[in-house]
C-alpha positions in Angstrom: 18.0 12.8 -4.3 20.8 14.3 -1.9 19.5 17.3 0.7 22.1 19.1 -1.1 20.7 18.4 -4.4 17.1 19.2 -3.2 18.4 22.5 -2.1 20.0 23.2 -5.2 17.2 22.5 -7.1 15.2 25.0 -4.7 17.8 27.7 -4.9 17.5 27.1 -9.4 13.8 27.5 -8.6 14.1 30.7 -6.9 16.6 31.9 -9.2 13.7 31.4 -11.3 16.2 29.3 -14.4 16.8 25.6 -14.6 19.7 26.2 -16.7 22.6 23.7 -15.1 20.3 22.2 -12.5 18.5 19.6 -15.2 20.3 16.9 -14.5 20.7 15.7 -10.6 22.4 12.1 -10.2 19.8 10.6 -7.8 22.1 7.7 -5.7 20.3 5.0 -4.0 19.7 5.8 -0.6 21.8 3.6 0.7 24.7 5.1 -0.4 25.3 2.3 -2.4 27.4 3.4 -5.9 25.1 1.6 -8.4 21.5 2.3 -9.4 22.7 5.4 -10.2 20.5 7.4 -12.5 20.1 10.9 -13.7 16.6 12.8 -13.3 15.5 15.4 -15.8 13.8 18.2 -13.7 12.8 19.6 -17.5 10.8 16.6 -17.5 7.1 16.7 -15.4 7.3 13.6 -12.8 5.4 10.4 -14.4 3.7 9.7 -11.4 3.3 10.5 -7.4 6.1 8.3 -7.1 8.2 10.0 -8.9 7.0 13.2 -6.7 8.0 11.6 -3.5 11.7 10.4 -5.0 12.4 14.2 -6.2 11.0 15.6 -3.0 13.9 13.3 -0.1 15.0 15.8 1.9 15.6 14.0 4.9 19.5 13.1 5.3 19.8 9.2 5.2 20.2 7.0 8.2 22.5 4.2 7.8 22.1 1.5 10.3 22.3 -2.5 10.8 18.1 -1.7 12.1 17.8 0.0 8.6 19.4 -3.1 6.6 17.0 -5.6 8.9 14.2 -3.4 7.6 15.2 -3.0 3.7 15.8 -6.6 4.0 12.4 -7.5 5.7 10.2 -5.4 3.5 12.0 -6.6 0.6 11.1 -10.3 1.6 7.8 -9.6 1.6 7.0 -7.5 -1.3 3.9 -8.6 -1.8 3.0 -6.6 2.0 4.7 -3.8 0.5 2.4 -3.7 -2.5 -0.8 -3.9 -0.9 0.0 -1.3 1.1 1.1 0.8 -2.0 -2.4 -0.1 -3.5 -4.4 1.2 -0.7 -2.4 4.6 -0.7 -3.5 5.2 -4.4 -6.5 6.7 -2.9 -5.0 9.3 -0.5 -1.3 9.6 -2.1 -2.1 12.8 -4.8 -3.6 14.6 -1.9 -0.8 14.2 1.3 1.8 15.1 -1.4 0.2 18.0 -2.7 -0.3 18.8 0.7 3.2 18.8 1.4 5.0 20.0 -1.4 2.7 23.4 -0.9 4.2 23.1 2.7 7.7 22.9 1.4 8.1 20.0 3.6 10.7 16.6 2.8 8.2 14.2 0.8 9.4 11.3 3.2 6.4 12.1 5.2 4.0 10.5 2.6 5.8 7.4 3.8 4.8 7.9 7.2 1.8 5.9 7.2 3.4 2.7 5.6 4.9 2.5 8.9 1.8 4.0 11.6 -1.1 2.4 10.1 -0.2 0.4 6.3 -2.1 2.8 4.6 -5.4 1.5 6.4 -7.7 4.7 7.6 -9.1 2.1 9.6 -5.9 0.9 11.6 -6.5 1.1 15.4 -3.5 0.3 17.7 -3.5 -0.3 21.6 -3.0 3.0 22.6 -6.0 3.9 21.0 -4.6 5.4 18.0 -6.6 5.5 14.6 -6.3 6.8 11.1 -3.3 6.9 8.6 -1.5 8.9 10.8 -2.6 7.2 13.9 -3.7 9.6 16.8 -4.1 9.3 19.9 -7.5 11.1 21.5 -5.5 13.7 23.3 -3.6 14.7 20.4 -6.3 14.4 17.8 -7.9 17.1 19.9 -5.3 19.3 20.5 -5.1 19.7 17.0 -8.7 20.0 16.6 -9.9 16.7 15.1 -13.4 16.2 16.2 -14.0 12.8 18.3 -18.2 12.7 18.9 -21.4 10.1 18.1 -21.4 11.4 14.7 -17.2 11.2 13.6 -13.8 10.7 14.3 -11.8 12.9 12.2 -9.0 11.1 13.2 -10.0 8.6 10.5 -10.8 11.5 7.9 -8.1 11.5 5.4 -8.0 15.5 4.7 -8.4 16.2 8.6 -6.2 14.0 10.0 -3.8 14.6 6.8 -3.8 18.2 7.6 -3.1 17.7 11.1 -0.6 15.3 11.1 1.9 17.5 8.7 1.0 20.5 11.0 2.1 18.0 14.0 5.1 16.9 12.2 6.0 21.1 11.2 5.9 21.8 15.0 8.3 19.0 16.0 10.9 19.9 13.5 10.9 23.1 14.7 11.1 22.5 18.1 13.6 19.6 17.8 15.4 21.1 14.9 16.2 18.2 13.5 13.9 15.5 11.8 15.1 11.9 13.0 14.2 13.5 16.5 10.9 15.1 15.2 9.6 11.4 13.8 10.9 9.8 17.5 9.1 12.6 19.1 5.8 11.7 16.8 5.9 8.1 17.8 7.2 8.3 21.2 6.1 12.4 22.2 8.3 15.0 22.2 8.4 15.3 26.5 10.3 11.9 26.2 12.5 12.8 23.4 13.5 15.8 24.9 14.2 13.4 28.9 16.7 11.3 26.8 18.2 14.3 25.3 18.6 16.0 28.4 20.2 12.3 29.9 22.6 12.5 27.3 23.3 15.3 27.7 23.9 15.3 31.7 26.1 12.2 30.8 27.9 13.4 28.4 26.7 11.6 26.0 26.1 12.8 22.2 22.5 14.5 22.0 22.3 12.9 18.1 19.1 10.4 17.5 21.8 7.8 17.1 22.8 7.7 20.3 19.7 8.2 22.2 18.0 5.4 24.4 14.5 4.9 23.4 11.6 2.3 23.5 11.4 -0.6 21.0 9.4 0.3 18.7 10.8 4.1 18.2 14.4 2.5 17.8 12.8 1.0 15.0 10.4 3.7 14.0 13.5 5.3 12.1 14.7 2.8 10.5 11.3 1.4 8.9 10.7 5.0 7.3 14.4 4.7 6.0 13.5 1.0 4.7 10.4 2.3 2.8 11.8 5.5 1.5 15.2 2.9 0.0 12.6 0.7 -1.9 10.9 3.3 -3.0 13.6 4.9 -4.8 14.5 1.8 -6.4 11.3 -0.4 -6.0 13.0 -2.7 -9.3 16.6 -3.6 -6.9 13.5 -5.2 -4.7 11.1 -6.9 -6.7 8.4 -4.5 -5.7 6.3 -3.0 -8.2 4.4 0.1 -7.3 0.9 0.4 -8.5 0.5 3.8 -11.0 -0.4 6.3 -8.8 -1.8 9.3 -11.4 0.3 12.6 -10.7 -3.7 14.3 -11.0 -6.1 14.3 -8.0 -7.9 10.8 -7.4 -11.2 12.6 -5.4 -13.0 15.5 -4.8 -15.4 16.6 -1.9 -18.9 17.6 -2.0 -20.7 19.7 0.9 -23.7 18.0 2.4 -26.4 20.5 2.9 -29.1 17.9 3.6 -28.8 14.5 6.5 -28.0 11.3 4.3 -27.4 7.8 4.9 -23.7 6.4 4.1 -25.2 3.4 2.0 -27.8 6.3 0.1 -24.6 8.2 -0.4 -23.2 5.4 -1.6 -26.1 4.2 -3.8 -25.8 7.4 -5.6 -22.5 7.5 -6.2 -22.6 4.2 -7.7 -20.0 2.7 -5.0 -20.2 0.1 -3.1 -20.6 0.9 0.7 -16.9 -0.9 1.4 -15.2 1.3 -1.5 -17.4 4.9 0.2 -16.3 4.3 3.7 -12.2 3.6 2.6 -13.1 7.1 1.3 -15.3 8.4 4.0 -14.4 6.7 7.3 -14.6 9.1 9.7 -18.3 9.0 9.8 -18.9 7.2 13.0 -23.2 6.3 12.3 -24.9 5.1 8.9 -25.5 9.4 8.5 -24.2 11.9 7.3 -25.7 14.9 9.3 -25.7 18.3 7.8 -25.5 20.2 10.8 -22.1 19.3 10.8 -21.3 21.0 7.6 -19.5 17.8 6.7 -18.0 17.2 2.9 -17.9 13.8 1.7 -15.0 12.4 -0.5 -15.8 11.1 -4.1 -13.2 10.0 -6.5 -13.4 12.4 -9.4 -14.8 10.4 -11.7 -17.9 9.6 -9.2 -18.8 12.9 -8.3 -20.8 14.0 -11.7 -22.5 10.6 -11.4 -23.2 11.3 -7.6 -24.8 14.6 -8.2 -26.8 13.9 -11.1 -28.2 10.4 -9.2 -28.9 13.0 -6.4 -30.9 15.4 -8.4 -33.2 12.6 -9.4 -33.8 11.2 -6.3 -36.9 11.4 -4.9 -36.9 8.1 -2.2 -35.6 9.4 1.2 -32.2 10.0 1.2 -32.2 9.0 5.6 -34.1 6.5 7.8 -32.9 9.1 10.6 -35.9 11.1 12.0 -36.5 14.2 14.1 -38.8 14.5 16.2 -40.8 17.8 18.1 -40.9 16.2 21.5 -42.6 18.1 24.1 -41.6 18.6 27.2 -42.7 16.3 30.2 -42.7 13.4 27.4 -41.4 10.0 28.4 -38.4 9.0 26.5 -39.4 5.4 26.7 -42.9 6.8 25.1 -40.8 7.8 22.5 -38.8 5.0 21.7 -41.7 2.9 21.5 -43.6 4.7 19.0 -39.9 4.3 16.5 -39.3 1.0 18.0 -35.6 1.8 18.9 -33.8 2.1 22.4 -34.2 4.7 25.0 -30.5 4.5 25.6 -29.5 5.0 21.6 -32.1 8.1 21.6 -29.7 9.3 24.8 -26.9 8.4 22.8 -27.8 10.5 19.7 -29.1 13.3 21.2 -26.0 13.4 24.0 -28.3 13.2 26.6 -27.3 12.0 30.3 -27.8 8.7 31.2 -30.5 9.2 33.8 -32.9 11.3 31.7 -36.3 9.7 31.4 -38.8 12.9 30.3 -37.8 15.1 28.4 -37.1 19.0 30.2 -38.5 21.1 27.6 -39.9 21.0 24.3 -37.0 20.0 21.8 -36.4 18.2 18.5 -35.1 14.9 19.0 -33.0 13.0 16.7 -34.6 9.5 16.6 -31.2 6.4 15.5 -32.4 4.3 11.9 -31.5 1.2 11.6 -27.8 2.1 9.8 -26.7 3.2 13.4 -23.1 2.2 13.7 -22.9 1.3 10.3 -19.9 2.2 9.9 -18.6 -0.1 12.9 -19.5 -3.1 10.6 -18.2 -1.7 7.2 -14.7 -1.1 9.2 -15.1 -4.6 10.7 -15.9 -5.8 7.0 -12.6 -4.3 6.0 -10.6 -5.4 8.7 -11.5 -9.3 8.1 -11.7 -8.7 4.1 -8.2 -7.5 4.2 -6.3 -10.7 5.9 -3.8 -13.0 5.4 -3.7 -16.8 6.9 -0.4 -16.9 9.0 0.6 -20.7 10.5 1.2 -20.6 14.3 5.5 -21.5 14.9 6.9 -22.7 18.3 7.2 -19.9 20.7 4.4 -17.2 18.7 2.4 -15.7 21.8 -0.9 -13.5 20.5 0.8 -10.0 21.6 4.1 -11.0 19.5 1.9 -11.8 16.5 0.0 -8.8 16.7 2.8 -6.4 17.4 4.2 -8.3 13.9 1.2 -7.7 11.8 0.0 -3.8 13.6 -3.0 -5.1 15.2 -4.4 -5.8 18.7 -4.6 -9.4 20.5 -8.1 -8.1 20.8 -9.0 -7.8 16.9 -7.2 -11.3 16.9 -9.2 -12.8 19.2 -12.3 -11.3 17.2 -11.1 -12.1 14.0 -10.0 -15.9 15.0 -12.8 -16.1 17.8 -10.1 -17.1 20.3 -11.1 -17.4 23.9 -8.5 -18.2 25.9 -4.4 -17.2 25.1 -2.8 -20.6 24.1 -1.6 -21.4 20.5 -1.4 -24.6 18.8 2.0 -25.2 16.9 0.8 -25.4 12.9 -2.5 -23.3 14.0 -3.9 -21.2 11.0 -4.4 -17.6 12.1 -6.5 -14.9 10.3 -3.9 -11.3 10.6 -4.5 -8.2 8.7 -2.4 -7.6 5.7 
């Protein structure tokens, strides 16, 4: 759909008819004449797909970096797809999100290109989550980042967040090629190359603006996904049904609970609870954090019913009344764990040996880190086998495939940097 359909078919909404503004040609996004087709706004959208197509509101960018992408994602549809199925879970949600926002629905194709749909995508620079923050800006728009989570990796926080992120560099770019540089690149840089332009007399337009690498391409990659989304049959991809109705549901934990419990109850296996609920950062769920856990709908009835007849112990966490003068070796004796994952727990400093006052202390199970080894589970579970060519270098193939020459290194237990020609590599999907 054109922006100046979409703002038609706003101003027939607010008119409050739909009388002459049922029909809107939607064009490929290419511009391209053909695949024309008409869209019945009388006619409830079959799927979240169809959501996303009705909701372009971003002009089109038209560039030889936007035909290498189309062309690349549509050489590999079968990439495209598994990123499409792992979006199921967290599509309804971001569009709902931003449709009551009023916002362009090109931003639920946002995390194709930061993280492939993966809530458990870490980069470089450190970023994590769909949307893929950095520390500093995760906290400056209040996603917490402790022992117990990273909300960074939550999909409603970080959801949330990202669109309110992506509101307030619109506005102060004014224009939404420059607000997705300045989400990829920051929008002090954006706003330096502006200002070169500027001074040179140059055009200020994202077009003409010298940027990094991978923000040049940043553009153009969105552009790519949004023009085989429209038309996902002119590329041999086919989109997984994506129900227009909400795929989960969140529950408020009043009580501590291990992930694999919560999982147990719920009738999930632990991989399918943390692609749900990855953010927790231990094998609990404390409750002092007020935290809500995400179930898919269908789950949550069994969840709470499982939970009502419980009766094992829904944590192997303990807490225990320490009093004061007490060694904290004493202590991690008598639970057999470490005096440095006590400190760690409890945020203690590193020096502390006895504890200063009397004080419950919260003493680590055995599912500490848990989570660290379900994300690891789906970081290996979710590879490809790629065959090493002349000239591949680790940092080239994981700048290709959105991962680290670390994880590679883990994931292929490499030890030094030299590739065989024909070597079979194991790189996320």
């Amino acid at each position: 759909m054109t922006l100046r359909h979409f703002y038609r078919y706003l101003l027939c909404l607010s008119l409050g008819v739909l009388t002459g503004c049922t029909a809107l040609e939607e064009r490929d996004p290419t511009g391209a004449e053909t695949n024309t087709r008409t869209i019945d706004l009388t006619v409830p959208p079959l799927d979240v797909w169809e959501r996303i197509r009705r909701g372009y509101a971003v002009p089109n960018l038209n560039s030889p970096l936007v035909d290498k992408w189309t062309a690349y994602y549509a050489a590999h549809p079968q990439s495209l797809q598994r990123m499409a199925d792992r979006s199921g879970k967290y599509l309804y949600y971001i569009v709902d999100e931003i449709n009551r926002r009023g916002l362009p629905t090109e931003l639920a194709l946002l995390p194709f290109v930061e993280s492939a749909y993966n809530p458990n995508a870490y980069s470089r620079a450190r970023a994590s989550g769909l949307w893929q923050f950095i520390p500093s800006t995760g906290t400056a728009f209040n996603l917490e980042q402790n022992y117990w989570r990273d909300q960074r990796r939550d999909p409603i926080a970080s959801t949330n967040a990202a669109l309110d992120y992506l509101e307030y560099l619109f506005e102060y770019q004014g224009d939404w090629f420059l607000a997705f540089a300045s989400y990829n690149w920051g929008e002090g840089s954006v706003k330096r190359a502006i200002s070169k332009n500027v001074a040179a007399g140059k055009p200020a337009d994202y077009r003409y603006l010298k940027m990094p690498a991978e923000t040049a391409n940043y553009v153009p990659k969105l552009q790519a996904i949004k023009n085989i989304i429209a038309n996902p049959a002119k590329y041999a991809v086919v989109l997984p049904m994506v129900s227009n109705d909400p795929y989960f549901v969140t529950i408020t934990k009043d009580r501590d609970i291990d992930l694999a419990v919560a999982a147990k109850l719920a009738e999930m296996s632990i991989e399918e609870f943390s692609e749900l609920n990855p953010s927790f950062n231990q094998g609990v769920i404390m409750a002092d954090l007020k935290p809500e856990i995400i179930l898919p709908l269908d789950k949550a009835p069994l969840y709470l019913a499982n939970l009502a007849a419980y009766e094992g112990d829904l944590t192997s966490w303990k807490k225990y009344p320490a009093r004061q003068g007490e060694s904290l070796n004493e202590i991690a004796k008598k639970f057999n764990v470490s005096a440095p994952a006590i400190r760690r727990a409890n945020n203690m400093n590193r020096g502390l040996t006895s504890m200063p006052s009397a004080q419950i202390v919260i003493i680590p199970g055995p599912t500490a880190n848990v989570n660290l080894a379900t994300a690891e589970v789906t970081r290996r579970s979710g590879t490809q086998n790629y065959r090493v060519r002349r000239g591949d270098t680790l940092s080239g193939i994981a700048n290709r495939y959105k991962t680290s020459v670390r994880d590679l290194r883990q994931l292929n237990n490499i030890k030094g940097s030299t590739l065989k020609v024909g070597q079979r590599l194991k790189v996320p999907r």
